[in-house]
Steps between C-alpha positions, in 0.01 A plus 500: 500500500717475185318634179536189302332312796204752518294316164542178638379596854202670291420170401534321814240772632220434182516092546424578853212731433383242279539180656385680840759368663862425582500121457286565147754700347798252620355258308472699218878600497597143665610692825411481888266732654758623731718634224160658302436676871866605498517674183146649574624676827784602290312663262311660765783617668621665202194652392446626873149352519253231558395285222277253644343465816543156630339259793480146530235469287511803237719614290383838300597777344566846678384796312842587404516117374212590289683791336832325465289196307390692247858687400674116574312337252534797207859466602580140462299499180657744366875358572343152341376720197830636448693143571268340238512773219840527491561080505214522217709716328762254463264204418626331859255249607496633868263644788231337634206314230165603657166290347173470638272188347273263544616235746415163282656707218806645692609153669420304133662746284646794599736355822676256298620764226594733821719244640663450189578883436580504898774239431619645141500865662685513830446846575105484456246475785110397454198554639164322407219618663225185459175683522181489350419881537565725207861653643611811374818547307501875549384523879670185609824541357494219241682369232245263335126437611400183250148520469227288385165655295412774286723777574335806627553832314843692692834651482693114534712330237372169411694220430276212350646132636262283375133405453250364797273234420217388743445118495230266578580196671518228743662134588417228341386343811268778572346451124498109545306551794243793422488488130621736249278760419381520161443895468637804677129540672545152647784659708298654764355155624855369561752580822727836420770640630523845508685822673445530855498891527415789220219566233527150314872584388488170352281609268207195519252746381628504216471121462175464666322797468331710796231278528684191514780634684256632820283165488853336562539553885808450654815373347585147586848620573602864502840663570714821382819313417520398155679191589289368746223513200711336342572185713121493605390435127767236531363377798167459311274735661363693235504615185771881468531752300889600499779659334677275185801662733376272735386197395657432173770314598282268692207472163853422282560280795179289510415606894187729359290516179416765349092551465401666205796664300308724286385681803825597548537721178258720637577876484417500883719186580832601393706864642898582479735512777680793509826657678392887574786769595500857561843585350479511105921413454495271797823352684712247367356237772164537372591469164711151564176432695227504243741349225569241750098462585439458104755249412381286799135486448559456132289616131254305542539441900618226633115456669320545174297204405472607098 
């Protein structure tokens, strides 16, 4: 095997222990399982051992496979460490962008501002992991996390993007039809929608208080994806408690009202977003990034109802 061959066979050989198989890590690299079995005997071969043990049905790791994991992935990081600090030390936009977000957030905001730094920078590659899970920047190998709450006491840079504020409100066919309330404590005898999974993320306690909030029951519609929420407020089954991120444009657009603004300046109903990193003079890609991120969601943002 030629030496300049051996890194990229090391990375045939990690998609493959990741994916779990040979047709998982040709779609990764847009190649055929037969050639990701080829260059894994090849690598084999070379290394004069076993690397998985295979069947029809399995596909895992030999012990030797375990070993070689572990050394493969300090290896290829470190080559990508070295790739990226010296581009970064020529301000080249280059590499590959890695983000993890919010998915509402990522596909609203962040995507369109990667495609247009995908199409000004040629040589740059993204990633945007859409998850709701607090990823890791140092663990996971991340550029960016953008998070959304207070930010927890640790060794991250923050970058501050913009303000979070938590809205009341519903269709006007939903308030034609059961009434709008007249105080906040008049909001646990109306239809909510709320988060299906997690300790009230949404943050109705605060609204309703315990009591309230328990003598509620179920949600009339519950779901985890912000946009779903979203349309089913539209829809007119409740009354939601949402992001300005998410449902300002449609307030500014007249598809919901906003119930009681002054709730809304509450201490507890507004957070930042922020972009956290691990590397204190970051690449140039992340810089372009989080200018780019700023200019497109604006001073005030472009959601912001004041």
């Amino acid at each position: 095997m030629q030496s300049e061959k051996f890194a990229e066979f090391l990375g045939v050989f990690v998609d493959v222990a990741r994916e779990g198989s040979f047709s998982g890590a040709g779609r990764r690299r847009g190649r055929t399982p037969s050639s990701i079995g080829r260059q894994i005997d090849m690598l084999e071969e070379h290394l004069d051992t076993p690397l998985f043990l295979r069947s029809t049905r399995l596909l895992a790791l030999t012990d030797a496979g375990e070993a070689l994991l572990v050394r493969a992935r300090q290896i290829l990081d470190a080559l990508v460490d070295a790739q990226q600090e010296l581009a970064s030390m020529k301000g080249a936009v280059t590499g590959i962008l890695r983000v993890a977000c919010f998915p509402t957030f990522g596909k609203r905001y962040v995507l369109p501002v990667m495609g247009e730094l995908a199409r000004q920078y040629p040589d740059l590659r993204v990633e945007l992991d859409l998850t709701e899970r607090l990823a890791d920047p140092v663990a996971e190998r991340l550029d960016l996390v953008i998070r959304i709450g207070d930010m927890a006491d640790s060794t991250l840079i923050a970058s501050r993007l913009a303000a979070q504020t938590r809205i009341l409100c519903a269709s006007p066919a939903y308030l034609e039809r059961a009434g709008m309330p007249a105080a906040i404590a008049e909001l646990a005898a109306h239809r909510l929608v709320d988060k299906l999974h997690g300790a009230d993320l949404l943050g109705w306690t605060d609204v309703l208080g315990h009591p309230a909030r328990a003598a509620c029951g179920q949600p009339v519609f519950a779901c985890d994806d912000f946009e779903a929420m979203r349309l089913a407020a539209q829809e007119g089954m409740g009354i939601a408690y949402l992001p300005d991120w998410v449902v300002g444009p449609d307030i500014k657009a007249g598809k919901l009202r906003q119930l009681f603004p002054e709730w809304s300046t509450q201490p507890c109903a507004v957070t930042g977003i922020h972009a956290l990193r691990a590397l204190r003079q970051p690449p140039a890609r992340v810089t372009v990034l989080l200018d780019a991120l700023r200019a497109a969601i604006g001073q005030p943002a472009v959601w912001s109802l004041s």
